[in-house]
C-alpha positions in Angstrom: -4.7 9.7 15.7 -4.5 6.2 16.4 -8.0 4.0 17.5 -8.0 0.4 19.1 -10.5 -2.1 20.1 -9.0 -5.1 21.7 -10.1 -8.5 21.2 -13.6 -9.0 23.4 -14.1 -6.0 24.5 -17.3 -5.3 22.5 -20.6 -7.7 23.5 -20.7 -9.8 20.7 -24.5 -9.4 20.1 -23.9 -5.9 19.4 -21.2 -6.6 17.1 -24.0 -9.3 15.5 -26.6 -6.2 15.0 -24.1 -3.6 13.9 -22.7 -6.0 10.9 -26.6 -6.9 10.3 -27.0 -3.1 9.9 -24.3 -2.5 7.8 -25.3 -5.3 5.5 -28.8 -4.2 4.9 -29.1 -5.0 1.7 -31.1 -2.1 -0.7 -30.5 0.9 1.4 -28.2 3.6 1.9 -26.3 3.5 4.5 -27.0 6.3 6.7 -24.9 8.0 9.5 -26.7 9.1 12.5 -25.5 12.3 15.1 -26.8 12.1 18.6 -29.4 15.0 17.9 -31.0 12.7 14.9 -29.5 14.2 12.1 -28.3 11.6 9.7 -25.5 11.7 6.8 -25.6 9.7 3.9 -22.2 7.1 4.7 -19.7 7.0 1.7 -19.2 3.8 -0.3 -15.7 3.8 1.2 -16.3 4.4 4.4 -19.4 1.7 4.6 -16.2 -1.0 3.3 -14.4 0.5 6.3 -16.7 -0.3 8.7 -18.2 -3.6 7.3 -14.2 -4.9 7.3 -13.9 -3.6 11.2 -17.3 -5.7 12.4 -16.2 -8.3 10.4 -12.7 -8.4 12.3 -14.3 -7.6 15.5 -17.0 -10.6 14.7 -14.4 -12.9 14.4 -12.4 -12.3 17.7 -9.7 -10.0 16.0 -8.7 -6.9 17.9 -8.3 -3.5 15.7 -6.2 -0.7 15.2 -6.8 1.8 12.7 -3.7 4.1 12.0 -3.6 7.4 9.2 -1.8 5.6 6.4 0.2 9.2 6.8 1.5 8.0 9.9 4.9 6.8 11.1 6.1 4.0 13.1 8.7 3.3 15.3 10.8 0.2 14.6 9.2 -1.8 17.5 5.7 -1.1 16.1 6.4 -1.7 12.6 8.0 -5.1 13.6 4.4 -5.8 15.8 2.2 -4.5 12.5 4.8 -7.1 10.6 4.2 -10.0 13.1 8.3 -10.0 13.6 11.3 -8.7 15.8 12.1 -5.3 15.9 15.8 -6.2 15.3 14.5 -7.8 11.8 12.9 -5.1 10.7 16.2 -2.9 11.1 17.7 -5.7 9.2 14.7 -4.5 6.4 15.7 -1.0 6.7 19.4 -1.3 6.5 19.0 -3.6 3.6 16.7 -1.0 1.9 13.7 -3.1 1.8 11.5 -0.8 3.4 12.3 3.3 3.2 12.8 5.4 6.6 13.9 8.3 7.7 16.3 9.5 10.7 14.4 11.2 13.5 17.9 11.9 15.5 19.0 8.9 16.1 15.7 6.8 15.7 14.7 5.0 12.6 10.8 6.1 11.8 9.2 4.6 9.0 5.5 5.7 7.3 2.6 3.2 7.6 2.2 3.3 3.7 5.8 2.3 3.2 5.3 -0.5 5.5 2.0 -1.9 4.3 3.5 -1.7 0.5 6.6 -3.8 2.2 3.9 -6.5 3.7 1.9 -6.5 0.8 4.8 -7.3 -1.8 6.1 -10.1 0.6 2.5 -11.9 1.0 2.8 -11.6 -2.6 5.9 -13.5 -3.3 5.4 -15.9 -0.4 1.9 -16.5 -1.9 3.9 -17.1 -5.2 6.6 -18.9 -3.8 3.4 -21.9 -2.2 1.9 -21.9 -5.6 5.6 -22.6 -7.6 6.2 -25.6 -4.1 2.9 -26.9 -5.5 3.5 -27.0 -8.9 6.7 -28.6 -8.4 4.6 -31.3 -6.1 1.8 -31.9 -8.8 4.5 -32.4 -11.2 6.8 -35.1 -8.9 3.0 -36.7 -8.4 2.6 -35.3 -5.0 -0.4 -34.0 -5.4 -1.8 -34.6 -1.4 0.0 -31.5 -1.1 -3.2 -30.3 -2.7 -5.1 -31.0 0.5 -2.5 -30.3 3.3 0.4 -27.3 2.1 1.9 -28.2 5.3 3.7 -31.1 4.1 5.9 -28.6 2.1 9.0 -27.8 4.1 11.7 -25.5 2.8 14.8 -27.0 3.8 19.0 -26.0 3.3 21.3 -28.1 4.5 24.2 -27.3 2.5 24.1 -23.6 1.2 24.8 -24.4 -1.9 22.3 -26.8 -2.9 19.2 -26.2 -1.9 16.1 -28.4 -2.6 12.5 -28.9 -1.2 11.7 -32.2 1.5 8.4 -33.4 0.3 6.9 -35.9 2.8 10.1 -38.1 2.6 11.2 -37.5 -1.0 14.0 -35.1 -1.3 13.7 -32.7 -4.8 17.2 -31.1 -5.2 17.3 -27.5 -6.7 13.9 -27.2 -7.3 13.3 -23.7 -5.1 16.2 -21.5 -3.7 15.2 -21.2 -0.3 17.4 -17.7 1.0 17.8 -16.6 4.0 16.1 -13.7 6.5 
């Protein structure tokens, strides 16, 4: 079972008084039926739905998916923010696990989120090490602006970092895919 709210489709002022609701501070979050009857709300599921308003409040459509489920290759790639063809390149490579269904690659939402998690991890690690390497050439504007840090091959063999307009040979392996 899949659920979705696109982007704007909820009043805003609503979305205002359910995150108010959900942040009273002091009481227990409570669960209310139609007929009255009200259900103390999990710790976990109050997270849930404070992270959902909070998406919602900020313009952000939602989709909540069973982290039992499986994905085809095209909505992996769109949970991934990337082409469906790259993310067969991650399955025949062995990045991410999958599983034949026929002839169609299938691939559970817990491997995938593992996958995406791992990646924002070394790319997050990868920034920090560009910065390091800039605070230690005395580049240290990169503090205010990381955009000035480009990546850059030109030669396969040696790669190096373009900072601003100085050139740092060898200093980050920059890789393809």
């Amino acid at each position: 079972m899949e659920a979705t709210v696109q982007p704007g489709s909820l009043d805003p002022s609503e979305i205002e008084t359910f995150v108010r609701g959900l942040d009273a501070v002091g009481e227990t979050p409570r669960l209310v039926g139609p007929d009255g009857a009200s259900v103390a709300l999990p710790v976990e599921i109050h997270a849930v739905l404070l992270r959902v308003a909070n998406e919602l409040r900020a313009g952000n459509g939602v989709n909540v998916i069973p982290v039992s489920a499986v994905l085809t290759t095209a909505q992996a790639a769109e949970m991934l923010n990337v082409s469906r063809p790259h993310v067969v390149k991650l399955l025949e490579r062995g990045d991410v696990p999958h599983h034949m269904a026929g002839t169609h690659r299938r691939i559970k939402v817990v491997d995938l989120l593992e996958y995406r998690d791992l990646r924002d991890h070394e790319r997050a690690d990868a920034l920090a090490e560009m910065h390091r390497v800039a605070d230690e050439a005395g580049m240290d504007r990169l503090r205010r602006n990381s955009m000035a840090v480009f990546p850059v091959v030109l030669d396969a063999n040696v790669p190096y970092l373009l900072l601003g307009d100085r050139r740092l040979e060898a200093v980050y392996a920059v890789t393809g895919g």
